[in-house]
C-alpha positions as CSV (number, residue, x, y, z in Angstrom):
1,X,0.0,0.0,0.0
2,X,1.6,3.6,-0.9
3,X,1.8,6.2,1.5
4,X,-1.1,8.0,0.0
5,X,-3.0,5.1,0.7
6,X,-1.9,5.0,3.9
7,X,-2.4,8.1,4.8
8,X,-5.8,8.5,3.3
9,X,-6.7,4.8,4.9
10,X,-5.7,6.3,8.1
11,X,-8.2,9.2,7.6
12,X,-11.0,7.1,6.9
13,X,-10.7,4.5,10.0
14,X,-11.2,7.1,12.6
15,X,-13.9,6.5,15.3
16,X,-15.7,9.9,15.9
17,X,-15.6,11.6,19.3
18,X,-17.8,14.2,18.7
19,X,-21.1,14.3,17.4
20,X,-20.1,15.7,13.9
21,X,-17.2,16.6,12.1
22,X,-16.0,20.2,11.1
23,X,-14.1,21.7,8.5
24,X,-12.1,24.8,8.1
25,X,-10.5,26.6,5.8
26,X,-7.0,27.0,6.8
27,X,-5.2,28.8,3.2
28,X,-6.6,30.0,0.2
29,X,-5.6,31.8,-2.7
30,X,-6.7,32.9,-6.1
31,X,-5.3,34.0,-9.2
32,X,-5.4,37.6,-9.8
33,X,-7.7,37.8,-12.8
34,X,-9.7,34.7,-11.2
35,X,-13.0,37.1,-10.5
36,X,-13.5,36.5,-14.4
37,X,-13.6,33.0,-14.2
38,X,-17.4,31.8,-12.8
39,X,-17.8,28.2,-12.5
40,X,-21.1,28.4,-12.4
41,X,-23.2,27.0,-15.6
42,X,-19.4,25.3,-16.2
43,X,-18.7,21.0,-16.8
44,X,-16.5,20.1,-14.3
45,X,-13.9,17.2,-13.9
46,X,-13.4,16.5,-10.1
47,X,-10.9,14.6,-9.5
48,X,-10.4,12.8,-6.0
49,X,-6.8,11.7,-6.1
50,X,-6.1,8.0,-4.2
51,X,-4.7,4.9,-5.4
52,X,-8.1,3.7,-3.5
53,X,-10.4,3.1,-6.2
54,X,-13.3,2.9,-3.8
55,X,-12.2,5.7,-2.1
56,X,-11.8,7.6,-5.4
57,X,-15.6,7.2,-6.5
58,X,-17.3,8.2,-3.1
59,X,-15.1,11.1,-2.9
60,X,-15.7,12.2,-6.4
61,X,-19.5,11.3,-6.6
62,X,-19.4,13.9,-2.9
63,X,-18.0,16.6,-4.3
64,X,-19.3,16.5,-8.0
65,X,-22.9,16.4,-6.6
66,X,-22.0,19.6,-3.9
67,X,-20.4,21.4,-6.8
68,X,-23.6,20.3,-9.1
69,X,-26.3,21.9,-6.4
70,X,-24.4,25.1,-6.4
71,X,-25.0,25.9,-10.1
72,X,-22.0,23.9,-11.9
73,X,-22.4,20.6,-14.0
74,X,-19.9,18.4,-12.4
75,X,-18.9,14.8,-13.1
76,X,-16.6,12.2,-11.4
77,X,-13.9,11.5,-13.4
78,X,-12.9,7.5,-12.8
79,X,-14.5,6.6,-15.8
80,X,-13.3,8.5,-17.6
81,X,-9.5,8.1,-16.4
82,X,-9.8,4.7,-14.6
83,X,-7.1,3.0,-12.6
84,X,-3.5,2.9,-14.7
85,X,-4.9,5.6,-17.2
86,X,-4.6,9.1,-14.7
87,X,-0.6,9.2,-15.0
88,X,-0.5,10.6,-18.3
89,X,-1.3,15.1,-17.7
90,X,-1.7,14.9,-21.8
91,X,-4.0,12.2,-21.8
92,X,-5.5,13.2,-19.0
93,X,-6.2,16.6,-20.0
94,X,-7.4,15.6,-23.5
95,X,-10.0,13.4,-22.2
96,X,-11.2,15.8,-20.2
97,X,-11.3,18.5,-22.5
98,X,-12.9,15.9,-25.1
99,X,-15.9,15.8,-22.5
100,X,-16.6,19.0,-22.6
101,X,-15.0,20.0,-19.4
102,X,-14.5,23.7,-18.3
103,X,-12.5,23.6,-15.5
104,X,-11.0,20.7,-13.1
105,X,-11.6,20.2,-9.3
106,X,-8.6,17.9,-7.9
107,X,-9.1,17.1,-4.3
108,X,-5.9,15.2,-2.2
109,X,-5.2,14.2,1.6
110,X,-2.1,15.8,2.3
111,X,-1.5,14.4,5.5
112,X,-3.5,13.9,9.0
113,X,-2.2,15.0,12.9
114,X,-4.1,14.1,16.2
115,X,-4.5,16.7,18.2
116,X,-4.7,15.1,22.6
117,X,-6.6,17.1,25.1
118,X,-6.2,16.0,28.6
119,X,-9.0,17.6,31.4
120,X,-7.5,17.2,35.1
121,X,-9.6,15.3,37.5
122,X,-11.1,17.6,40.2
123,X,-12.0,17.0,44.1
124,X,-13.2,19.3,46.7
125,X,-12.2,18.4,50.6
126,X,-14.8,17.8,52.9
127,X,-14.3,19.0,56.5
128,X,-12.7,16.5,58.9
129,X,-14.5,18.2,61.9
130,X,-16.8,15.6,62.8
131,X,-18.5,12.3,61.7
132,X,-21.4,14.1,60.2
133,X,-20.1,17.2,58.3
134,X,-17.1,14.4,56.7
135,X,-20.2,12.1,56.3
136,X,-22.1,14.1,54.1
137,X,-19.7,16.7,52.3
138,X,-17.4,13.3,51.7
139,X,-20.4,11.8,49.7
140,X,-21.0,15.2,48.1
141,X,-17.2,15.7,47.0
142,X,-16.7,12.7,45.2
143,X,-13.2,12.9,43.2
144,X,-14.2,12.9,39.3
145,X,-11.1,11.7,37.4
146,X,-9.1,13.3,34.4
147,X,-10.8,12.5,31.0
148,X,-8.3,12.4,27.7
149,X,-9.5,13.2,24.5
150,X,-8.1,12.4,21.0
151,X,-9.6,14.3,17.7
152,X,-7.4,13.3,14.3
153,X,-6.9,16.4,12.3
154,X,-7.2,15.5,8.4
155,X,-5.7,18.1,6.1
156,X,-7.0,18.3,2.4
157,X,-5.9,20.5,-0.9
158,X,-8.5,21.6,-2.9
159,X,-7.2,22.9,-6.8
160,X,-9.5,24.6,-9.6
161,X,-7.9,24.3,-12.7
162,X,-9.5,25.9,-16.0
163,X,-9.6,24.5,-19.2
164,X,-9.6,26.8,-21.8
165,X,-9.7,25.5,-25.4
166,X,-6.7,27.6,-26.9
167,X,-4.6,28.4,-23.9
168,X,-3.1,27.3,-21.5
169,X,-4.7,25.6,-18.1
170,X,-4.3,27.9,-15.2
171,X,-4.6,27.5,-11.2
172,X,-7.4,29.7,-10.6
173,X,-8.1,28.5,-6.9
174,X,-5.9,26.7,-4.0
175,X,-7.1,25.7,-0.8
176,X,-6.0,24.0,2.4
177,X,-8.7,22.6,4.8
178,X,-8.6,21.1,8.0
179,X,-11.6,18.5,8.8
180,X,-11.9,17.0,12.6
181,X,-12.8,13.7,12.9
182,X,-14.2,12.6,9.4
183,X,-16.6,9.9,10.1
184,X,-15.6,8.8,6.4
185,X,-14.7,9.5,3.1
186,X,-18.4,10.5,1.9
187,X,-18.4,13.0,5.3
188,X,-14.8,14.1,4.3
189,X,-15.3,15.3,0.6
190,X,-18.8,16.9,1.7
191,X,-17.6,18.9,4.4
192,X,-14.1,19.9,2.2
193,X,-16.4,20.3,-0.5
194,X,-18.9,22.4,1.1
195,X,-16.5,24.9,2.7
196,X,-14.7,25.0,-0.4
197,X,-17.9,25.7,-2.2
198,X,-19.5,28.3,0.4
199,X,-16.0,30.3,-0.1
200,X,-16.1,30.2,-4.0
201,X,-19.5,31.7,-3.5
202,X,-18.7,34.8,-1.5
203,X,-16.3,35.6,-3.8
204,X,-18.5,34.9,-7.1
205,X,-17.3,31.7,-8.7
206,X,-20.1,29.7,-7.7
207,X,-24.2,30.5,-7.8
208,X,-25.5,31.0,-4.5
């Protein structure tokens, strides 16, 4: 297994310790003539890149269909460039071009952390005075231990290429987000996808 497998593996396996996961937005940054470029009403190419061909689909089929209901027509591309056929940037880029694609979404698991909280137990003395101030302040006062909490940190780069038919593609959007205890790959490329998505729309490259 590579270390992109690995890594993204690693990101899927985690039991959640909170109710939900959440996603931030850690860096972004957008070419300077970018505002020009609306994806909205554009075909899309998302790519989710894994050597997890499972992993691949759900994460492609998650973000095409988040990009789709904000006003883009987005497809997953492991059809279209299936397992052993994504190496090749000309092939690649041809096929997607060929489909009619404006534009190309690539989404990647750059690495994860876990972040440890520890909460120090707590215990009040009781008064030693007598049997019946101990008695009942001692029952009252009961020590409640430490507690130690782990969240796994996943962090995720989000690209927007465009695909113009006679030029050159350009990076027209980066992003890094941070997601806190994915419950799984679906949960993952929603929530990157989603806060990728609700920042494109404040600054006008998607519908809102």
């Amino acid at each position: 297994m590579s270390r992109q497998s690995r890594v993204t593996a690693l990101a899927m396996g985690v039991t959640l310790l909170v109710a939900c996961a959440t996603t931030t937005l850690t860096s972004t940054w957008q070419a300077p003539d970018a505002q020009a470029f609306s994806l909205s009403g554009k075909t899309i190419g998302v790519v989710f890149i894994t050597t997890e061909e499972s992993l691949r689909r759900a994460g492609e089929n998650a973000l095409a269909a988040d990009l789709s209901s904000r006003g883009a027509r987005a497809f997953g591309t492991y059809h279209l460039l299936p397992s052993g056929q994504q190496y090749d940037a000309q092939q690649a880029q041809g096929r997607l071009m060929a489909a009619g694609a404006n534009a190309v979404v690539t989404m990647r698991v750059v690495g994860t952390d876990q972040r440890i909280t520890y909460t120090p137990g707590t215990v009040i003395t009781p008064t030693y005075r007598g049997f019946a101030p101990y008695w009942t302040n001692g029952w009252r006062t009961v020590y409640q231990p430490g507690t130690l909490r782990t969240d796994t940190l996943v962090s995720v780069e989000t690209l927007v290429y465009s695909l113009p038919a006679e030029q050159s593609s350009q990076l027209i959007w980066a992003s890094t987000s941070r997601t806190t205890n994915p419950s799984g790959l679906d949960a993952l490329a929603r929530d990157v996808a989603d806060a990728t998505a609700s920042q494109m729309v404040r600054m006008g490259f998607l519908a809102r």
